[in-house]
PDB file of N, CA, C and O in Angstrom:
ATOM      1  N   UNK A   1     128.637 -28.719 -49.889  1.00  0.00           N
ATOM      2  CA  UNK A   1     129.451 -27.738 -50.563  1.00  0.00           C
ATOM      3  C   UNK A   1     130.740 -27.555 -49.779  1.00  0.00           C
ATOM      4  O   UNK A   1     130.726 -27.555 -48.548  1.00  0.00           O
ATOM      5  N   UNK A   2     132.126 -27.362 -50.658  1.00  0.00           N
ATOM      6  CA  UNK A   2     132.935 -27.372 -49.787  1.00  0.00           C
ATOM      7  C   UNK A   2     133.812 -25.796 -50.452  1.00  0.00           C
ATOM      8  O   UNK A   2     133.955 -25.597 -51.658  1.00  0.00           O
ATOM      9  N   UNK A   3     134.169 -25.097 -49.660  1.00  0.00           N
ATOM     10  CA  UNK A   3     135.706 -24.844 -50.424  1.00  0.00           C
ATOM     11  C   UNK A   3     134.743 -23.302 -50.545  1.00  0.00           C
ATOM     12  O   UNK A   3     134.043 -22.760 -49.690  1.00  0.00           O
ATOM     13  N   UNK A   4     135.090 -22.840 -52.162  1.00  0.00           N
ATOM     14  CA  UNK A   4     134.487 -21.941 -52.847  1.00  0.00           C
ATOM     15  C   UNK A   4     132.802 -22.462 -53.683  1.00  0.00           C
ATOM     16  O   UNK A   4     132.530 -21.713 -54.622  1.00  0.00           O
ATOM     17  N   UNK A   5     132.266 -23.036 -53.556  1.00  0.00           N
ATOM     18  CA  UNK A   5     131.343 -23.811 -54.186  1.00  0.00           C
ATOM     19  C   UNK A   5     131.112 -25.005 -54.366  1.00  0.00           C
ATOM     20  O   UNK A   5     130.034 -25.595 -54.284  1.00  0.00           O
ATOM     21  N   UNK A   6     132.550 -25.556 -54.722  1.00  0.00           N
ATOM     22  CA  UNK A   6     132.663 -27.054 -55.356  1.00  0.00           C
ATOM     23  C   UNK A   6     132.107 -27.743 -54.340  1.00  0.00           C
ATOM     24  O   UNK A   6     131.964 -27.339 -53.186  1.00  0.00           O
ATOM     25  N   UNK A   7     131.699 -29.110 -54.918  1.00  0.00           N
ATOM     26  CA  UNK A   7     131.565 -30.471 -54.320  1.00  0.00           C
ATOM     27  C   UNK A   7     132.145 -31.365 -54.512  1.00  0.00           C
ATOM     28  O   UNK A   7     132.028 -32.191 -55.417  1.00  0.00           O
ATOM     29  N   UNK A   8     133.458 -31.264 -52.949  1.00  0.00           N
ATOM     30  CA  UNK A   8     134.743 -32.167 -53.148  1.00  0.00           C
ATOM     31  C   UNK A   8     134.502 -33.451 -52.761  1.00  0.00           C
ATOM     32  O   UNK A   8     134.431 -33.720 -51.562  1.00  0.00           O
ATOM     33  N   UNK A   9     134.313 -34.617 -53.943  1.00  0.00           N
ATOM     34  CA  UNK A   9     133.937 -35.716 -53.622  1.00  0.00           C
ATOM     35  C   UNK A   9     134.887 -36.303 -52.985  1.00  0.00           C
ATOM     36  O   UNK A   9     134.489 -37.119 -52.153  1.00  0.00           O
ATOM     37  N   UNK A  10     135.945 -36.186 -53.074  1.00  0.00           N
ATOM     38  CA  UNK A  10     137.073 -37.292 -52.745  1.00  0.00           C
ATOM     39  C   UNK A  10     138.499 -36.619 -52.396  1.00  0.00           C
ATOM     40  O   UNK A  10     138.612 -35.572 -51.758  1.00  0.00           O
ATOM     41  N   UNK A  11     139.340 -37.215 -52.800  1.00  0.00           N
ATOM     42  CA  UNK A  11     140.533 -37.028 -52.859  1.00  0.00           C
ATOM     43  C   UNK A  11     141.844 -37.586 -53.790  1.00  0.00           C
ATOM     44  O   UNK A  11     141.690 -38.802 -53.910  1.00  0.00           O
ATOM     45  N   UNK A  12     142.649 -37.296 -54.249  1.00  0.00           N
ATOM     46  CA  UNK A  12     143.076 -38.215 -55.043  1.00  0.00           C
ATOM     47  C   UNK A  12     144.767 -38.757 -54.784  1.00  0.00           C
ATOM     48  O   UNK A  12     145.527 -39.385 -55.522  1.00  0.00           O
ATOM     49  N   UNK A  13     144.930 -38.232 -53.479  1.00  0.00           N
ATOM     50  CA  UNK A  13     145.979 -39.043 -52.847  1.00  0.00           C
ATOM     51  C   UNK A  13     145.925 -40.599 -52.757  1.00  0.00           C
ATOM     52  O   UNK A  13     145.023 -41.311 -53.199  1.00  0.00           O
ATOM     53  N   UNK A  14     146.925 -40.952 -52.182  1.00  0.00           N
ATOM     54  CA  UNK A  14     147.424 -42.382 -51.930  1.00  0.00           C
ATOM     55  C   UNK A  14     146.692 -42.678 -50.577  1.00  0.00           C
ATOM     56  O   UNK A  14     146.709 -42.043 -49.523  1.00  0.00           O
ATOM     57  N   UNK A  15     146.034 -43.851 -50.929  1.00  0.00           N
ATOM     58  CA  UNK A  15     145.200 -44.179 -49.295  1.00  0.00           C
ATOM     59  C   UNK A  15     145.710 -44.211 -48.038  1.00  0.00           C
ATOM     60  O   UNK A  15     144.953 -43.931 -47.109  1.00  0.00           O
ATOM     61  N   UNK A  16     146.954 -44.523 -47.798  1.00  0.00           N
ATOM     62  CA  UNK A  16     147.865 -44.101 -46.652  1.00  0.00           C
ATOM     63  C   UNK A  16     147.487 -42.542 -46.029  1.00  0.00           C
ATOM     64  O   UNK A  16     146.837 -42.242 -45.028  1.00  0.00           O
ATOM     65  N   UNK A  17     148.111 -41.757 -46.959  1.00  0.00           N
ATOM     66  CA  UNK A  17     148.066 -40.380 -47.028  1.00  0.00           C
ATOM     67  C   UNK A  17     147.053 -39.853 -46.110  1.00  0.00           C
ATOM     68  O   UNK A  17     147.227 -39.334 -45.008  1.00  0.00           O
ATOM     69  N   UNK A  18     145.508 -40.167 -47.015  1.00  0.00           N
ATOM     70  CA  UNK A  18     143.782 -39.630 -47.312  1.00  0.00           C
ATOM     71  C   UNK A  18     143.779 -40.094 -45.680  1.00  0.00           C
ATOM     72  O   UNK A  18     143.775 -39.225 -44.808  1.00  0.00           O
ATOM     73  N   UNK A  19     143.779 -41.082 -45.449  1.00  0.00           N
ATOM     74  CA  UNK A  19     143.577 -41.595 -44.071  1.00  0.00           C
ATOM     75  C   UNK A  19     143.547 -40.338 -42.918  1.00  0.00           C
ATOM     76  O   UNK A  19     142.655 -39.940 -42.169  1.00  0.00           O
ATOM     77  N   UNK A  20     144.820 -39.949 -43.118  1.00  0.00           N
ATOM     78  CA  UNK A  20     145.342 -38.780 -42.176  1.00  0.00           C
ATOM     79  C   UNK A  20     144.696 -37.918 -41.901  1.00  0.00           C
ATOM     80  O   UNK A  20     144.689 -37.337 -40.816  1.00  0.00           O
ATOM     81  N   UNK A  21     143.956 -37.660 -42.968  1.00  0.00           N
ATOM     82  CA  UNK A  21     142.724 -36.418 -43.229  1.00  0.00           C
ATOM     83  C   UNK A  21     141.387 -36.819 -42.470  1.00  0.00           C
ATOM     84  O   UNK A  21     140.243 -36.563 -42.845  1.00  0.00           O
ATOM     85  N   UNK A  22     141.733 -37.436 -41.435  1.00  0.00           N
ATOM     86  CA  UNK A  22     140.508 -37.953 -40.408  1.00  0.00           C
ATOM     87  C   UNK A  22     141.032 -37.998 -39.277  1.00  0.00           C
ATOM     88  O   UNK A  22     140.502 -38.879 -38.602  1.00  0.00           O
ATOM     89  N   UNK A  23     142.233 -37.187 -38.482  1.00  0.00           N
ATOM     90  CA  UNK A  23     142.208 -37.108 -37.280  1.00  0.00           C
ATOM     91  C   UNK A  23     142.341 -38.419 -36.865  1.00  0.00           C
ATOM     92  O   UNK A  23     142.896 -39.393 -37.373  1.00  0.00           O
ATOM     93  N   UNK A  24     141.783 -38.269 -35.939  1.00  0.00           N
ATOM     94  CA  UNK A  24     141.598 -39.614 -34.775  1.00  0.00           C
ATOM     95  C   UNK A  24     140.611 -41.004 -35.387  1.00  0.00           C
ATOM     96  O   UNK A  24     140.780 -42.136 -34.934  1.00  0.00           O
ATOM     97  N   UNK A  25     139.788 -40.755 -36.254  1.00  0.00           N
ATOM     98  CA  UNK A  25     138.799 -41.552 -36.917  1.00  0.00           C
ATOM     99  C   UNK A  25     139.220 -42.493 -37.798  1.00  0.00           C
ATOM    100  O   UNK A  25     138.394 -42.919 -38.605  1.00  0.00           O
ATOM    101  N   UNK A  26     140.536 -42.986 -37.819  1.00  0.00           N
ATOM    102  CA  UNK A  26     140.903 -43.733 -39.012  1.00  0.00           C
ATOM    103  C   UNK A  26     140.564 -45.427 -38.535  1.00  0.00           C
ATOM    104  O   UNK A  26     140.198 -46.363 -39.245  1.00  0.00           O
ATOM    105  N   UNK A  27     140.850 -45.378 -37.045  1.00  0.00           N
ATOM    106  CA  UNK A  27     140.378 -46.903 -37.122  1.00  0.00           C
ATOM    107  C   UNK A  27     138.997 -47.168 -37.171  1.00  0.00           C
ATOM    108  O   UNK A  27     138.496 -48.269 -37.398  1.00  0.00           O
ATOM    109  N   UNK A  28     138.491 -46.271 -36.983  1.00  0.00           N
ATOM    110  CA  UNK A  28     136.596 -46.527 -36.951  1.00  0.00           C
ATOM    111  C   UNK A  28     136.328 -46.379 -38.627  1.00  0.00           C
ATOM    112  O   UNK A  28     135.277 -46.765 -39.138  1.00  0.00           O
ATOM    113  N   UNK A  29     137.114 -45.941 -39.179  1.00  0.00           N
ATOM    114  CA  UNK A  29     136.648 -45.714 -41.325  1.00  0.00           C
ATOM    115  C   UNK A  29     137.646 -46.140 -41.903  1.00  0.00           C
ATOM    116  O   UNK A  29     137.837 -45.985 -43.109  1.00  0.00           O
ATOM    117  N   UNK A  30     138.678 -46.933 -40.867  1.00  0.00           N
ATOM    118  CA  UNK A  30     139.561 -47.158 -42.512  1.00  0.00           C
ATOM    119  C   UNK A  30     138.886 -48.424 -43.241  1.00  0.00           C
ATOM    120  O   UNK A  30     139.055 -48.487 -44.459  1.00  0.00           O
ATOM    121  N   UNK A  31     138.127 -49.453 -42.610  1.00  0.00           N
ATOM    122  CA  UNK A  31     137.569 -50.677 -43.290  1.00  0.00           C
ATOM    123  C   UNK A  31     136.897 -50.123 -44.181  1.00  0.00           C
ATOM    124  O   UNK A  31     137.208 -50.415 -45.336  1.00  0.00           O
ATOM    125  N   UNK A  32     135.613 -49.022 -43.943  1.00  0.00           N
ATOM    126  CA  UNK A  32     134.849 -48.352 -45.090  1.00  0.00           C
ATOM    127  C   UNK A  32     135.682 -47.537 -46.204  1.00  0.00           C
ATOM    128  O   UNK A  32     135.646 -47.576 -47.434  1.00  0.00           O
ATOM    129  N   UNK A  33     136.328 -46.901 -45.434  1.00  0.00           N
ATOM    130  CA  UNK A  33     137.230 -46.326 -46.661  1.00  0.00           C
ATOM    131  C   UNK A  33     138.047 -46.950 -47.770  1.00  0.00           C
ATOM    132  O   UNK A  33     138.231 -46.483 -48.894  1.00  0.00           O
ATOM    133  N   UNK A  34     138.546 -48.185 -47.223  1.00  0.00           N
ATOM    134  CA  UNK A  34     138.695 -49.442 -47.903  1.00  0.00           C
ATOM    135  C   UNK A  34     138.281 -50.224 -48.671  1.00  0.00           C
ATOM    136  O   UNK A  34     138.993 -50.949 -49.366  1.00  0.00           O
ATOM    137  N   UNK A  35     137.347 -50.209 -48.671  1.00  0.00           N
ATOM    138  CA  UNK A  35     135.832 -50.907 -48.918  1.00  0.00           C
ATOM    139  C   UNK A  35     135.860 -50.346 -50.432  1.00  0.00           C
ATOM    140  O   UNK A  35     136.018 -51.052 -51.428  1.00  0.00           O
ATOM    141  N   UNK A  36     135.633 -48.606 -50.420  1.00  0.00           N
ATOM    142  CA  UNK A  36     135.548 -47.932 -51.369  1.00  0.00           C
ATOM    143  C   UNK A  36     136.305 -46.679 -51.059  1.00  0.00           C
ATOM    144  O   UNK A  36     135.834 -45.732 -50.429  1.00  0.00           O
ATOM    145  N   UNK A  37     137.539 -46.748 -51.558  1.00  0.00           N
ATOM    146  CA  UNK A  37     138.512 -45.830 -51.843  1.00  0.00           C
ATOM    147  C   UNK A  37     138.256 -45.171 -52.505  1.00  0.00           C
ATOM    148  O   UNK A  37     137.592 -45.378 -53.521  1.00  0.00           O
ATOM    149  N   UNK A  38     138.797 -43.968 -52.057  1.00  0.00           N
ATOM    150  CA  UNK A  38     139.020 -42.626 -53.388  1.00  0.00           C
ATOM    151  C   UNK A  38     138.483 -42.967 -54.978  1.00  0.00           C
ATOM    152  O   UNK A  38     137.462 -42.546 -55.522  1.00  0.00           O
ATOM    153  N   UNK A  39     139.269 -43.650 -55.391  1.00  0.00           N
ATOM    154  CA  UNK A  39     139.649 -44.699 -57.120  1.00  0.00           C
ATOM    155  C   UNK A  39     138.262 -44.929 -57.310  1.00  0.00           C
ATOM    156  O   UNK A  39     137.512 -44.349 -58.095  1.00  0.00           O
ATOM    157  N   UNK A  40     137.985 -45.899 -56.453  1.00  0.00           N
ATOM    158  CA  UNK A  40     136.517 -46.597 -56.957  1.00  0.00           C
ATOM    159  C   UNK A  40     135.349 -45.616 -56.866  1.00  0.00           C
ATOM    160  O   UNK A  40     134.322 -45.561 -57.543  1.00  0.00           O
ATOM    161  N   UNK A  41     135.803 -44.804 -55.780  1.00  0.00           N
ATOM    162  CA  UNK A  41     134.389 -43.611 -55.710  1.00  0.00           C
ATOM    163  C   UNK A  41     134.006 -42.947 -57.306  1.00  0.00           C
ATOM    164  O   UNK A  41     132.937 -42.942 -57.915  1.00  0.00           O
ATOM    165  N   UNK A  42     135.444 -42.371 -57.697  1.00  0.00           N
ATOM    166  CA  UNK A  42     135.449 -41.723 -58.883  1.00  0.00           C
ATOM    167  C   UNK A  42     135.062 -42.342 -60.057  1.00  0.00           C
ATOM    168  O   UNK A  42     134.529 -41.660 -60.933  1.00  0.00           O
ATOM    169  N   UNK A  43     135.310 -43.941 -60.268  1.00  0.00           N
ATOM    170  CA  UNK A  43     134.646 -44.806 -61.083  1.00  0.00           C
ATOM    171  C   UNK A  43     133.357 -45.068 -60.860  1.00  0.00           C
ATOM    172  O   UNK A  43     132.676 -45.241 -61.871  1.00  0.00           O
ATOM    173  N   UNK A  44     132.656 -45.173 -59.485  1.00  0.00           N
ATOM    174  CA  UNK A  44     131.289 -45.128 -59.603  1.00  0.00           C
ATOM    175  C   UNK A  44     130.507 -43.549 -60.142  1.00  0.00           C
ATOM    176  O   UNK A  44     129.339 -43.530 -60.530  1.00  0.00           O
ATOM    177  N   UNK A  45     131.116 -42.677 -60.097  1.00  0.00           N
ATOM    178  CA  UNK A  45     130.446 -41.351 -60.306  1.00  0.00           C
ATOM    179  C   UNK A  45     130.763 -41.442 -62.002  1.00  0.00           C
ATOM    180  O   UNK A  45     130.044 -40.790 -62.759  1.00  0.00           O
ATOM    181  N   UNK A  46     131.654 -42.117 -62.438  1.00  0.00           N
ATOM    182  CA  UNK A  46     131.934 -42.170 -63.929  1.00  0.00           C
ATOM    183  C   UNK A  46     130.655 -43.145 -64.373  1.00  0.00           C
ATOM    184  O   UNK A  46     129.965 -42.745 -65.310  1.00  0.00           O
ATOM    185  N   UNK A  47     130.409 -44.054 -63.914  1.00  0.00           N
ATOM    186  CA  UNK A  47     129.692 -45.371 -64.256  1.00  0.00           C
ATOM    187  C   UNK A  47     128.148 -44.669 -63.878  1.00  0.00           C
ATOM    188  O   UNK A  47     127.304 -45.563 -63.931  1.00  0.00           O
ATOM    189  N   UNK A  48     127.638 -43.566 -63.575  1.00  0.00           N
ATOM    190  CA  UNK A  48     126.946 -42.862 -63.018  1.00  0.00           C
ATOM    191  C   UNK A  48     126.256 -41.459 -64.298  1.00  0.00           C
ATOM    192  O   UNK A  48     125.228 -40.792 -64.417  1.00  0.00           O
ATOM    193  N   UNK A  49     127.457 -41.605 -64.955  1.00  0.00           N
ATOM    194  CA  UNK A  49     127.474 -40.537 -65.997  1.00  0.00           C
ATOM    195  C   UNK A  49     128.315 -38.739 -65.503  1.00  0.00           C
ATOM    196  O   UNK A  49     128.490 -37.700 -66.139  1.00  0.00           O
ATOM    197  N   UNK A  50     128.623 -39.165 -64.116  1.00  0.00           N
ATOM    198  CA  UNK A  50     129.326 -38.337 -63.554  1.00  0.00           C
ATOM    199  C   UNK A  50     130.805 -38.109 -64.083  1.00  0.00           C
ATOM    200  O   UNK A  50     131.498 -38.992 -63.578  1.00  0.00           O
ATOM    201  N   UNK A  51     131.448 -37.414 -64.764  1.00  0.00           N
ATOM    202  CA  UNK A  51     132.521 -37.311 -64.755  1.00  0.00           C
ATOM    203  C   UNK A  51     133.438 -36.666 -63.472  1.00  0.00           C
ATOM    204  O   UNK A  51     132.954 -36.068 -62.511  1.00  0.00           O
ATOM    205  N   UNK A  52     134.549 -36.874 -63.646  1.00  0.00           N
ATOM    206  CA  UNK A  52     135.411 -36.205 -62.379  1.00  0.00           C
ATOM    207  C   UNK A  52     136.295 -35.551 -62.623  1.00  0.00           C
ATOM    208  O   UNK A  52     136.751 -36.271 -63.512  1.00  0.00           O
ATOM    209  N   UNK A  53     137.060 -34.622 -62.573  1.00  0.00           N
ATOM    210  CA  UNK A  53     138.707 -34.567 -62.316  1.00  0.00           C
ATOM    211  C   UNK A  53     139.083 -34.072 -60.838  1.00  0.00           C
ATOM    212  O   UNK A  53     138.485 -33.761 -59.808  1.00  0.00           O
ATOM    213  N   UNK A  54     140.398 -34.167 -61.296  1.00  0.00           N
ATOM    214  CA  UNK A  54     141.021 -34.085 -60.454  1.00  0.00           C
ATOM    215  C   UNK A  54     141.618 -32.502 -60.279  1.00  0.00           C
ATOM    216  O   UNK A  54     142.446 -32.264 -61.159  1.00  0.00           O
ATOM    217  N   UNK A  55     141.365 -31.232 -59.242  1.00  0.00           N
ATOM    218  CA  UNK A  55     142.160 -30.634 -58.958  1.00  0.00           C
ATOM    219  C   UNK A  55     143.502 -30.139 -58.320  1.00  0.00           C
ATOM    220  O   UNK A  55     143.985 -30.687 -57.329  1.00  0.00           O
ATOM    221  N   UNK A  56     144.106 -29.007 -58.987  1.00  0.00           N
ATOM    222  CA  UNK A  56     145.902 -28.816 -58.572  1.00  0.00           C
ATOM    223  C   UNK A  56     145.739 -29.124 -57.121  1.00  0.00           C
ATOM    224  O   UNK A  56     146.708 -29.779 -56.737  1.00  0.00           O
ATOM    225  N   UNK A  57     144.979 -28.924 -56.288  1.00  0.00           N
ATOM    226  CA  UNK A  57     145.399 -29.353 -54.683  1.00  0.00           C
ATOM    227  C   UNK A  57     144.973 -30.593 -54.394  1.00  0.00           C
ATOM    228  O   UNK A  57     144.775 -30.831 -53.202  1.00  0.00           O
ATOM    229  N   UNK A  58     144.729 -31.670 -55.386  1.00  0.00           N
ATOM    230  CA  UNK A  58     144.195 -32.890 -55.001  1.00  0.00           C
ATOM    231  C   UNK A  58     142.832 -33.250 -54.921  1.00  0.00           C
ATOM    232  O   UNK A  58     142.502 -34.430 -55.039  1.00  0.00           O
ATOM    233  N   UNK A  59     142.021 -32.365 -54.736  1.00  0.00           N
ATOM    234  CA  UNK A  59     140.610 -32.613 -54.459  1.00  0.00           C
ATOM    235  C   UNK A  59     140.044 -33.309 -56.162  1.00  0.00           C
ATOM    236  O   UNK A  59     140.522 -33.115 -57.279  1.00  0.00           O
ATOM    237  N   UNK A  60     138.747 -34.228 -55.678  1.00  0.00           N
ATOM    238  CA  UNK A  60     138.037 -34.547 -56.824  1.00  0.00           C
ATOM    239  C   UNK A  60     136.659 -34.120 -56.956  1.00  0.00           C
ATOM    240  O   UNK A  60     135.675 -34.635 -56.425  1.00  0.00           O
ATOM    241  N   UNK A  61     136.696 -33.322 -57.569  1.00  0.00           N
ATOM    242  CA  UNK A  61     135.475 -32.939 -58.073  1.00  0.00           C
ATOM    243  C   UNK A  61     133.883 -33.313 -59.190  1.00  0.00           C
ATOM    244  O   UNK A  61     133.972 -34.445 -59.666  1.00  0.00           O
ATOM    245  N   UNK A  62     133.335 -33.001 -59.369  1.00  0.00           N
ATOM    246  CA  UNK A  62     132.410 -33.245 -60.494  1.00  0.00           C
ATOM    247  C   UNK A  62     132.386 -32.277 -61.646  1.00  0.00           C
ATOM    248  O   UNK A  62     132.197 -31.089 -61.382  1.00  0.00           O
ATOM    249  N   UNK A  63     132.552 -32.646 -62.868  1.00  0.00           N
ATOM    250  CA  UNK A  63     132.898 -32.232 -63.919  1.00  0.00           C
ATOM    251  C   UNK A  63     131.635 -31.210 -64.136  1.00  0.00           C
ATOM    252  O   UNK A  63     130.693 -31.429 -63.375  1.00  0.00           O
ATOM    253  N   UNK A  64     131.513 -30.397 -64.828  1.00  0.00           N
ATOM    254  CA  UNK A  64     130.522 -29.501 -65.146  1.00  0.00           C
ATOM    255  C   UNK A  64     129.971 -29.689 -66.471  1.00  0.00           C
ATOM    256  O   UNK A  64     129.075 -28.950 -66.878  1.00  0.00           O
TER     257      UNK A  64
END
């Protein structure tokens, strides 16, 4: 759970960006993060029956 309730799956910045949002940890996750970016996360949760959007501060959520 993150935030007020939600469960912020992702992010929906530019992978450059998202990176940043890990401190010091980017060379140890950027291959994984790579691997499966933001994009594809949200397509597997679609392909899942999960829908997503996207909220005003960027975060991705699960549809209700």
């Amino acid at each position: 759970m993150a935030g007020r309730g939600g469960l912020n799956l992702t992010h929906s910045e530019k992978l450059p960006a998202f990176l940043t949002r890990y401190g010091k940890a980017p060379p140890q996750l950027a291959a994984a993060i790579e691997a499966f970016p933001p994009e594809r996360l949200r397509a597997w949760s679609e392909a899942l029956g999960q829908p997503t959007f996207v909220a005003p501060a960027a975060g991705c959520f699960p549809r209700r």
